[in-house]
LODREN-601120 format. One record per residue (C-alpha): residue number from 0; residue in one letter; x, y, z. Coordinates in nm, 3 decimals, m for minus. Example, Ala and Ser with C-alpha at 12.3 -4.5 7.8 and 13.67 -1.06 7.14 Angstrom:
// LODREN-601120
0 / A / 1.230 / m0.450 / 0.780 .
1 / S / 1.367 / m0.106 / 0.714 .
END
This chain:
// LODREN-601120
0 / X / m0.155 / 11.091 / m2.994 .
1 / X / m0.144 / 10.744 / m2.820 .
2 / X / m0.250 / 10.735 / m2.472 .
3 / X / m0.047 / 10.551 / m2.291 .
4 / X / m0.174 / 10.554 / m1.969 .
5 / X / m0.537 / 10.488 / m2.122 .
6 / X / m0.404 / 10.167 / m2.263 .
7 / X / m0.207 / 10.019 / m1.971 .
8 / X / m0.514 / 10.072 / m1.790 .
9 / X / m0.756 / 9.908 / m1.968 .
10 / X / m0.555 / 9.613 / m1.985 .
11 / X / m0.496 / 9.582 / m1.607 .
12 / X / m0.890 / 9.633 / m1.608 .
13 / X / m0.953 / 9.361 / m1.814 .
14 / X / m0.667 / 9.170 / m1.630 .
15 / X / m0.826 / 8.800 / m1.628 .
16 / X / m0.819 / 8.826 / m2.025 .
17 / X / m0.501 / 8.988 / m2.014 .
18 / X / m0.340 / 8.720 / m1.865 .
19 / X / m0.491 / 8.445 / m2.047 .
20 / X / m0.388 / 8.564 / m2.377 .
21 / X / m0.002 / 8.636 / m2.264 .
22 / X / m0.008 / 8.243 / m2.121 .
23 / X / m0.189 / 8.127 / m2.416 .
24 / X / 0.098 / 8.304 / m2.659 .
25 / X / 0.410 / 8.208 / m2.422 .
26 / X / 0.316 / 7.842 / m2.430 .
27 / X / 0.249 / 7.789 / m2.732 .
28 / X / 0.543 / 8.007 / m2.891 .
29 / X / 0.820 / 7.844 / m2.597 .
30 / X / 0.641 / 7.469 / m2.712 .
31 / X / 0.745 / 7.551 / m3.106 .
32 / X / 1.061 / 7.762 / m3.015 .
33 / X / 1.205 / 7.420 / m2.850 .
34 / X / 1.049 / 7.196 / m3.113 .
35 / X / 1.243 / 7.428 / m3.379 .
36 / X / 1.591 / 7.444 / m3.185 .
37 / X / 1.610 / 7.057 / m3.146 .
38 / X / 1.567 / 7.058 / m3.507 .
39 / X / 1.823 / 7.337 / m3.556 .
40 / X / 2.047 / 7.102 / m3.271 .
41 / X / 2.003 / 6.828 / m3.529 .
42 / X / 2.086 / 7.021 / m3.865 .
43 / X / 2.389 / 7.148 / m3.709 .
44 / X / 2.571 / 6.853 / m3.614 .
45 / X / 2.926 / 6.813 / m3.694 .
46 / X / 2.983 / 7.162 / m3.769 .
47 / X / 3.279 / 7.215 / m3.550 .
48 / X / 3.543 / 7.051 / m3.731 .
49 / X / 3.794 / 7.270 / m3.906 .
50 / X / 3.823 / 7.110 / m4.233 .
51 / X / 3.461 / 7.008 / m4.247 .
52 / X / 3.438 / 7.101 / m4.606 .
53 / X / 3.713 / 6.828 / m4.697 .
54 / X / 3.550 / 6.540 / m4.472 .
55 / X / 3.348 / 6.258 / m4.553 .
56 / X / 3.252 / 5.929 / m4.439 .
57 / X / 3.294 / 5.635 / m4.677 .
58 / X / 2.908 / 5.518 / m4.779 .
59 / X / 2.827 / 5.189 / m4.981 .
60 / X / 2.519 / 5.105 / m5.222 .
61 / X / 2.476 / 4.750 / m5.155 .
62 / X / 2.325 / 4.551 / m5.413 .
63 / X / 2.218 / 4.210 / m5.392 .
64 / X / 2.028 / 4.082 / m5.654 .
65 / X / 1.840 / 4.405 / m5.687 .
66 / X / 1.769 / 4.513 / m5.342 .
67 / X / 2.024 / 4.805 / m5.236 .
68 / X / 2.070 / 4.855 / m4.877 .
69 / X / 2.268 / 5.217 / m4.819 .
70 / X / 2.508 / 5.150 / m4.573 .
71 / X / 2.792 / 5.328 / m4.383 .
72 / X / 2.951 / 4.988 / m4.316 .
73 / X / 3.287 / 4.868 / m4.484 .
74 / X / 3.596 / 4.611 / m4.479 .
75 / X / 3.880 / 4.729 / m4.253 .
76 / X / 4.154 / 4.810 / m4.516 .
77 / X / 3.949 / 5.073 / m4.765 .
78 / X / 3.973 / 5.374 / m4.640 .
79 / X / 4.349 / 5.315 / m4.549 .
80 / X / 4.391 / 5.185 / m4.903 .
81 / X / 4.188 / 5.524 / m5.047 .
82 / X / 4.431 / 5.725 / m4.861 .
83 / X / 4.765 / 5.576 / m5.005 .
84 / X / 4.637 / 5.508 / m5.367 .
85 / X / 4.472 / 5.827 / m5.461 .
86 / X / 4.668 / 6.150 / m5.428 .
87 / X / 4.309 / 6.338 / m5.367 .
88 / X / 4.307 / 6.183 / m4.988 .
89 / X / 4.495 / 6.375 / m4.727 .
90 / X / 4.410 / 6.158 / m4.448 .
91 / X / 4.166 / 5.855 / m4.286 .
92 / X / 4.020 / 5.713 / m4.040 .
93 / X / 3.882 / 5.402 / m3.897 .
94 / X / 3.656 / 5.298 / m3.644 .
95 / X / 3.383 / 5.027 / m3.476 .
96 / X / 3.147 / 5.055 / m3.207 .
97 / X / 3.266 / 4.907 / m2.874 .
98 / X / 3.168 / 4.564 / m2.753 .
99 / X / 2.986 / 4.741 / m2.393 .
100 / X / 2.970 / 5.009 / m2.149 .
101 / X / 3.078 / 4.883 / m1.789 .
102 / X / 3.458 / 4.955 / m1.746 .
103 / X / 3.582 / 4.914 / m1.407 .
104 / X / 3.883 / 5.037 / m1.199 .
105 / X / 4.100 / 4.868 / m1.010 .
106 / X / 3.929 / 4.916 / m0.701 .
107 / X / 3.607 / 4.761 / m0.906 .
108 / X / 3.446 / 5.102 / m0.896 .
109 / X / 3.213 / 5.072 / m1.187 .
110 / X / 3.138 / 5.364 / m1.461 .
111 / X / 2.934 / 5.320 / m1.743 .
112 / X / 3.072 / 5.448 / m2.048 .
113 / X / 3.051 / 5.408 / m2.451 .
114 / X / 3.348 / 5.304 / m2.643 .
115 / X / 3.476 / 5.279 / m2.978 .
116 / X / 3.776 / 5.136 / m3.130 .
117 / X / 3.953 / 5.334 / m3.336 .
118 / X / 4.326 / 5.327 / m3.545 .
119 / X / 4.612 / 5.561 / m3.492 .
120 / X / 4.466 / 5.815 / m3.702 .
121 / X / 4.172 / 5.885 / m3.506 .
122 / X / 4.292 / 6.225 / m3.304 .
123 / X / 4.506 / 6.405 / m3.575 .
124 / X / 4.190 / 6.339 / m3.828 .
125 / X / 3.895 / 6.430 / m3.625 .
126 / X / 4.143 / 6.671 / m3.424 .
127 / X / 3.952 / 6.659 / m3.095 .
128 / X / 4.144 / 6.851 / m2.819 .
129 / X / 4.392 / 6.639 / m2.625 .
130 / X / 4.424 / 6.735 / m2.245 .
131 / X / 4.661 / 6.519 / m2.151 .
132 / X / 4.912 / 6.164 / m2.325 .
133 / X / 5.152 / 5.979 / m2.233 .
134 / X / 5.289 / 5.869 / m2.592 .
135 / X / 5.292 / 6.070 / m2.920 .
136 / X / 5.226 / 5.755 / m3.098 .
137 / X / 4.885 / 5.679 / m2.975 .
138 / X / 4.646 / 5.377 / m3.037 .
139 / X / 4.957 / 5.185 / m3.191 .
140 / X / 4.940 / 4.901 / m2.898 .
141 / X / 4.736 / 4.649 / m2.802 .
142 / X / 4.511 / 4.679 / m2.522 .
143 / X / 4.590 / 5.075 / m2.453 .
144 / X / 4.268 / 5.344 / m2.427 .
145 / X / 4.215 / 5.681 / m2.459 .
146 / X / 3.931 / 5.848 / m2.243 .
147 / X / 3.686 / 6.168 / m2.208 .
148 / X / 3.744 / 6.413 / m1.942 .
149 / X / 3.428 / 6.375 / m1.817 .
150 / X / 3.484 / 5.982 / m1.790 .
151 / X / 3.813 / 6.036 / m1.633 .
152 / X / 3.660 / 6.187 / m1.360 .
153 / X / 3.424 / 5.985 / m1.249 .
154 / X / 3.682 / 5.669 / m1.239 .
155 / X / 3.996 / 5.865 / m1.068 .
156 / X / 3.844 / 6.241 / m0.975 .
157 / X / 4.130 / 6.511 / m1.018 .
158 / X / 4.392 / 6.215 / m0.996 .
159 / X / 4.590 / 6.176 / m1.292 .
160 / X / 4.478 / 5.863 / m1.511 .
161 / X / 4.791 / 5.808 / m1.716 .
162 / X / 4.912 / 5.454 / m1.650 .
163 / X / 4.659 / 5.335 / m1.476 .
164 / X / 4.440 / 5.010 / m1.595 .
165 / X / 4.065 / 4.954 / m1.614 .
166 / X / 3.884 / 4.658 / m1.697 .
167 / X / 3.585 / 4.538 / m1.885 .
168 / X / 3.286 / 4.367 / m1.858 .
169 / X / 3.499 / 4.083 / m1.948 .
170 / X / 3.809 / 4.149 / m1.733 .
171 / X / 3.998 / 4.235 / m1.976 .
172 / X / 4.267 / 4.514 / m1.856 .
173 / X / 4.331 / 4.864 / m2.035 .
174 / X / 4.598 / 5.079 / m2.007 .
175 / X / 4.508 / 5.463 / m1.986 .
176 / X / 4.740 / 5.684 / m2.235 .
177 / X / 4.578 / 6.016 / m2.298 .
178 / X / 4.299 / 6.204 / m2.175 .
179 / X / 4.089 / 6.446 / m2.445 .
180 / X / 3.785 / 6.714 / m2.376 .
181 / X / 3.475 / 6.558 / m2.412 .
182 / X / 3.289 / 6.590 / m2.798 .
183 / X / 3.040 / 6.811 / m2.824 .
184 / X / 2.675 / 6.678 / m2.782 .
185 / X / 2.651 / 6.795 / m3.155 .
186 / X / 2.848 / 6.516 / m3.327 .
187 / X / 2.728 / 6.175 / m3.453 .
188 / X / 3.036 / 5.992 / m3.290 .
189 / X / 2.915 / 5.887 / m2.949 .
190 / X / 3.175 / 5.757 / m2.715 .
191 / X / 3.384 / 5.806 / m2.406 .
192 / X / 3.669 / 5.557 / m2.421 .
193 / X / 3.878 / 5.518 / m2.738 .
194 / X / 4.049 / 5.201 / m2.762 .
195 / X / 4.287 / 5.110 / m3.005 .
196 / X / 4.234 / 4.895 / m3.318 .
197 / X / 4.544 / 4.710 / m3.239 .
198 / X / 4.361 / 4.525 / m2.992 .
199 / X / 4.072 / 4.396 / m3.238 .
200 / X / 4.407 / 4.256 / m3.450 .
201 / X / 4.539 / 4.101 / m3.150 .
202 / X / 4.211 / 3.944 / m3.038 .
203 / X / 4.152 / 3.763 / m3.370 .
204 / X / 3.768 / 3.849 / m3.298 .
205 / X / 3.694 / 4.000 / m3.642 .
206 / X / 3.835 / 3.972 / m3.971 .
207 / X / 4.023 / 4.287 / m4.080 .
208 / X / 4.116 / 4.190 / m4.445 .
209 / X / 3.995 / 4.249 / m4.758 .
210 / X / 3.692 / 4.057 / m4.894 .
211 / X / 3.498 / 4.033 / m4.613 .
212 / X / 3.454 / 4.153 / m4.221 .
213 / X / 3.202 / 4.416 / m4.338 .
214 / X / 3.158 / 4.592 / m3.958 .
215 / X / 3.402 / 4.913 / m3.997 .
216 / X / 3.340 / 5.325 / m4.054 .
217 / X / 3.562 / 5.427 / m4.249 .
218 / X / 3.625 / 5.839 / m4.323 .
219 / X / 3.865 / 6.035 / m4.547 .
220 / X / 3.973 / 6.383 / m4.558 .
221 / X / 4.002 / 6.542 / m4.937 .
222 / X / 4.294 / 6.767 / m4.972 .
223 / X / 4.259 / 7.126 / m5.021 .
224 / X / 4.056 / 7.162 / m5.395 .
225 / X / 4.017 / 6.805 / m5.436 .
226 / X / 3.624 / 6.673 / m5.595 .
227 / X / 3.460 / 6.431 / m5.398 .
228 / X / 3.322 / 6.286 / m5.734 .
229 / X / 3.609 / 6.210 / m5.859 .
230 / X / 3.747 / 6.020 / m5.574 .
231 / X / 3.461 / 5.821 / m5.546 .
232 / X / 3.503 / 5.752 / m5.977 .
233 / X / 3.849 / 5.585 / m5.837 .
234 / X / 3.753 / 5.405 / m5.536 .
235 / X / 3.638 / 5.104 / m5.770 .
236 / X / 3.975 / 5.054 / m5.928 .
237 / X / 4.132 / 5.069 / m5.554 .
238 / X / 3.925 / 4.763 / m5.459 .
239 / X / 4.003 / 4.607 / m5.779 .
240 / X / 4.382 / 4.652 / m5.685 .
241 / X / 4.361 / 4.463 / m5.349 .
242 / X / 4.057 / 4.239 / m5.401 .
243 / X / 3.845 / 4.047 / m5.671 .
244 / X / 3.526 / 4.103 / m5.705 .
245 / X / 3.453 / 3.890 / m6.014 .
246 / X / 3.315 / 3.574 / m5.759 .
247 / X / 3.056 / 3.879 / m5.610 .
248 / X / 2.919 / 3.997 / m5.922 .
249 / X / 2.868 / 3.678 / m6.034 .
250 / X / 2.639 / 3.599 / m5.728 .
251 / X / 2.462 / 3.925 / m5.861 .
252 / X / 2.650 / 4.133 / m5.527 .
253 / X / 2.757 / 4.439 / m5.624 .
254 / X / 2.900 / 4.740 / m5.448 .
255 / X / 2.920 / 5.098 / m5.517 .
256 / X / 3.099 / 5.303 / m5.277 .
257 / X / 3.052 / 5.705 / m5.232 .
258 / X / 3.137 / 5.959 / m5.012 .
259 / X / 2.867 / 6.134 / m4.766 .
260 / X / 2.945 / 6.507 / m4.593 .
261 / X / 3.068 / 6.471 / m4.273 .
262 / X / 2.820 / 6.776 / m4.191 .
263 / X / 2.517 / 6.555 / m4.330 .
264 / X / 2.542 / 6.227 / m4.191 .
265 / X / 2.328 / 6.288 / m3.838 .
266 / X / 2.024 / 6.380 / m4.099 .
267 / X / 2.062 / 6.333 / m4.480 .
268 / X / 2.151 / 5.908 / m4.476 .
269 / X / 1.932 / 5.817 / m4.187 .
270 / X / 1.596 / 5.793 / m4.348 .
271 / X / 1.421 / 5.735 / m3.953 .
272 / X / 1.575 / 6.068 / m3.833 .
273 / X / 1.462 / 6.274 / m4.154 .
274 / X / 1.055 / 6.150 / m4.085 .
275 / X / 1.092 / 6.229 / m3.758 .
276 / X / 1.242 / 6.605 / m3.781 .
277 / X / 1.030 / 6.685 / m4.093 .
278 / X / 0.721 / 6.516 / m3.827 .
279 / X / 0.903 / 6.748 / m3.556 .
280 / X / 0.878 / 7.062 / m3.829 .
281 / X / 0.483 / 7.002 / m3.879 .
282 / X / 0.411 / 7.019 / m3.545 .
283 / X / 0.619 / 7.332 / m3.441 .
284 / X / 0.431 / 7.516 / m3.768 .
285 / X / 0.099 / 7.404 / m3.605 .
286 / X / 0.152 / 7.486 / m3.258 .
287 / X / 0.277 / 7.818 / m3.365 .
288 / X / m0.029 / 7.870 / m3.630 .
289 / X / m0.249 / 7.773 / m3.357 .
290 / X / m0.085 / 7.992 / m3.097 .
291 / X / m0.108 / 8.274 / m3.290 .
292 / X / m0.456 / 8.260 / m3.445 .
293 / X / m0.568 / 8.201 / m3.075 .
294 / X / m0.401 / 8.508 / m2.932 .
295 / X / m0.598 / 8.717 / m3.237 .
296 / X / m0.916 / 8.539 / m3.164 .
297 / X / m0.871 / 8.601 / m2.776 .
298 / X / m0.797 / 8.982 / m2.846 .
299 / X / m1.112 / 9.017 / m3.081 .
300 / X / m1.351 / 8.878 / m2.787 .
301 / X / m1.205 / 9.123 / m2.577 .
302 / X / m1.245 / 9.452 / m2.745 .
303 / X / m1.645 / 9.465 / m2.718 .
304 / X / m1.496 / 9.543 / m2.396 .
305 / X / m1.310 / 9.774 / m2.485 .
306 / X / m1.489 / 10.016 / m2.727 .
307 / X / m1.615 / 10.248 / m2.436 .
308 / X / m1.258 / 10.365 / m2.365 .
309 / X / m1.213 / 10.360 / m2.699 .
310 / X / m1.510 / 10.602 / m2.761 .
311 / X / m1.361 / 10.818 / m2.455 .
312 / X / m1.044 / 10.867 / m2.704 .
313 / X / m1.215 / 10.962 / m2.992 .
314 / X / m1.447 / 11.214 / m2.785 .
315 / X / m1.109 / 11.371 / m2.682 .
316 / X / m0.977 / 11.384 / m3.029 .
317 / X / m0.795 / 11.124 / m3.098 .
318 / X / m0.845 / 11.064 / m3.468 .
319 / X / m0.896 / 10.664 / m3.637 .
320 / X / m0.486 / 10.672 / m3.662 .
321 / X / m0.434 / 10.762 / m3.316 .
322 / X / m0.695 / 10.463 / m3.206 .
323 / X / m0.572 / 10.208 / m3.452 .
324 / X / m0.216 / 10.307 / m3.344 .
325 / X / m0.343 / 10.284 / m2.966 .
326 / X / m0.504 / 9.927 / m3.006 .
327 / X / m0.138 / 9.821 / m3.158 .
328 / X / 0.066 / 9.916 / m2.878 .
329 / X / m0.190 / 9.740 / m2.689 .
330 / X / m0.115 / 9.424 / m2.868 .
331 / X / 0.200 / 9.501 / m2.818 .
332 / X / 0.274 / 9.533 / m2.486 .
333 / X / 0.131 / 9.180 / m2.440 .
334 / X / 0.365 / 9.020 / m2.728 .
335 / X / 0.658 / 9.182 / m2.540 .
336 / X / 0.561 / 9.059 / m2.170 .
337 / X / 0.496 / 8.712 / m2.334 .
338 / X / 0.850 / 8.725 / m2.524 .
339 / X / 0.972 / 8.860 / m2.166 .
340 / X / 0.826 / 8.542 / m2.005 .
341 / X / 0.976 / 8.301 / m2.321 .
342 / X / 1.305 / 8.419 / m2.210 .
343 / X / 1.350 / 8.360 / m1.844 .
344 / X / 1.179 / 7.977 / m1.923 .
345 / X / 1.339 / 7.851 / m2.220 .
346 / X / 1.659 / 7.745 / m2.056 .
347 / X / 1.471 / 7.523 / m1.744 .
348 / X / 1.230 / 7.417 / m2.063 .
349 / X / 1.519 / 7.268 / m2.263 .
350 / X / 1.696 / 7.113 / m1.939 .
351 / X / 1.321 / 6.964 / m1.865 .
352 / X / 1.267 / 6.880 / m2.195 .
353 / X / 1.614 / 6.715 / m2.248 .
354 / X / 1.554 / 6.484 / m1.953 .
355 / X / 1.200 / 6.370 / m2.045 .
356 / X / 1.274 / 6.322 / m2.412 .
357 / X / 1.655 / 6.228 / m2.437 .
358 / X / 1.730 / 6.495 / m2.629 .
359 / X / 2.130 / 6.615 / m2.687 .
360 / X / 2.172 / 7.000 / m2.526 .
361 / X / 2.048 / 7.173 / m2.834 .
362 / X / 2.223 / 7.472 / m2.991 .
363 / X / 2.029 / 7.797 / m2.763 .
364 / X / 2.099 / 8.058 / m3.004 .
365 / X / 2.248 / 8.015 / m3.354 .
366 / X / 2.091 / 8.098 / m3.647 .
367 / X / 1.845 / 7.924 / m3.664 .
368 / X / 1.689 / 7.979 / m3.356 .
369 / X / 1.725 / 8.371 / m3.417 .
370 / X / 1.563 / 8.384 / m3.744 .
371 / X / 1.270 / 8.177 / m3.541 .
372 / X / 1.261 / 8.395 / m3.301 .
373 / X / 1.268 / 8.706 / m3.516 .
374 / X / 0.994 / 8.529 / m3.730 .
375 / X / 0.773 / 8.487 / m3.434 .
376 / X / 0.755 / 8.807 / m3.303 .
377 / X / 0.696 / 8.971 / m3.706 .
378 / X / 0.451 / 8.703 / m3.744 .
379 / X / 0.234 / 8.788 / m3.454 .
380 / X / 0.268 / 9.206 / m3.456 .
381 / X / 0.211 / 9.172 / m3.845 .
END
């Protein structure tokens, strides 16, 4: 039979060692618990679309003269020309980064925000929620934005925004025609204002033909059953439709376009961000190895100290089960108060961490995480 009390007790004896070994475990399991969920964060981006499966971003395998450059870059007119030529395509989109991130009302209230400019498409593909419009033909005019929730409020508060202009670095005035909820942190579009492509076309400021004015993303959406493979086997004879590219291959240019999973692109074609989370992975492995192995090595120096009330058991019958079992629960009762402790800190540790390091609100519990956690806490009783 365990003895309970015989346990607790000896442990609030020996409570200087007690509590050394429970700190020891709970910082080094909380350090690799938040190494591993920013790494879950980052495998799980762009998860919440729901057609996900049938997404993709158009990639290109730039070759020039022999050295390939993998790029996500293309001409303006591709991905509209993928959609109309091959029955496959359900849908596209198009986008470009923004030219800054100081927009200004009226007033010259300043808020700094990151835009993109995008085509007509842009809502109905991604289908982010729209809170509130104006039109039900948006981004077809010049000079007219879209903007997050989030940004809405910090130019106009719980005024309504429809209608109203903002401006630029540049002066340059916007019209306000819809609202939409802000993106989740897990997506690899960034931005706050959404302004429409019509104005790029307008401006004259970058060549949207074919043949060159390589400075566009460009996605598609497959329809239901459709092979990604086989689109991409197409996308040559597309180009070849609209542009020749006999002058390019002369010059030894070549370029092979392909499709990458909308679900992949944060981690799988940014060779940077896969050293770093497989750098990230290394470390949580060794801060947990280490955090283990220490709490075993800190309970071994410990029980010299506690064969006497171990000897007491035995003298009152306890047989080798009973003691083994009793030196267990021991163990324990210290994993648990530890895994207590992990709890109640994780959530300021991520908000701490977030702020120090930059990091996007990682994912707290999918799973990921759980298996980690579950992993953890077999690991350590095993």
């Amino acid at each position: 039979m365990i003895r309970y009390k015989i346990i607790i007790r000896q442990l609030l004896r020996n409570s200087s060692n007690t509590v050394v070994r429970i700190l020891s475990l709970t910082i080094g399991l909380t350090v690799s618990l938040l190494v591993f969920l920013q790494i879950a964060h980052q495998l799980n981006f762009d998860g919440f679309y729901p057609h996900k499966d049938r997404m993709y971003r158009i990639g290109v395998l730039w070759n020039n003269r022999g050295e390939i450059d993998d790029s996500p870059i293309i001409i303006a007119p591709l991905a509209q020309a993928i959609r109309d030529d091959l029955p496959e395509v359900e849908q596209y989109a198009l986008i470009r980064k923004g030219w800054g991130k100081s927009y200004y009302t009226e007033d010259k209230k300043p808020v700094n925000a990151q835009s993109i400019f995008a085509d007509s498409t842009f809502f109905r593909f991604f289908n982010f929620s729209v809170l509130l419009r104006s039109t039900n033909s948006e981004l077809k005019v010049a000079y007219k934005v879209w903007i997050s929730e989030s940004t809405a409020k910090k130019f106009y508060g719980d005024l309504n925004p429809l209608g109203k202009i903002i401006y630029d670095s540049d002066q340059k005035p916007y019209e306000i025609e819809g609202v939409f909820k802000d993106i989740p942190a897990n997506s690899h579009l960034d931005f706050d204002i959404v302004i429409s492509f019509e104005t790029i076309r307008a401006e004259g400021r970058l060549y949207t033909d074919w043949g060159s004015g390589d400075s566009f993303n460009g996605y598609v959406k497959l329809v239901q059953g459709a092979n990604a493979k086989s689109v991409e086997a197409k996308i040559p004879n597309v180009i070849a439709k609209y542009y020749d590219t006999s002058e390019d291959e002369k010059a030894g240019q070549t370029e092979t376009y392909y499709l990458q999973p909308i679900t992949k692109i944060n981690t799988a074609y940014d060779s940077y961000k896969k050293m770093v989370l497989e750098i990230m992975a290394g470390v949580g492995l060794i801060v947990l190895l280490i955090s283990a192995l220490n709490f075993v090595l800190l309970s071994l120096s410990s029980f010299q100290k506690q064969i006497y009330s171990l000897g007491i058991q035995q003298y009152s019958g306890a047989s080798k089960s009973d003691i083994a079992r009793s030196i267990a629960f021991g163990q324990f009762i210290q994993v648990a108060v530890a895994v207590i402790f992990i709890a109640i800190i994780i959530k300021p540790a991520l908000n701490l961490s977030g702020k120090l390091w930059e990091w996007s609100d990682p994912v707290l519990f999918n799973h990921y995480s759980v298996l980690f956690v579950l992993s953890i806490v077999g690991f350590v009783l095993l």
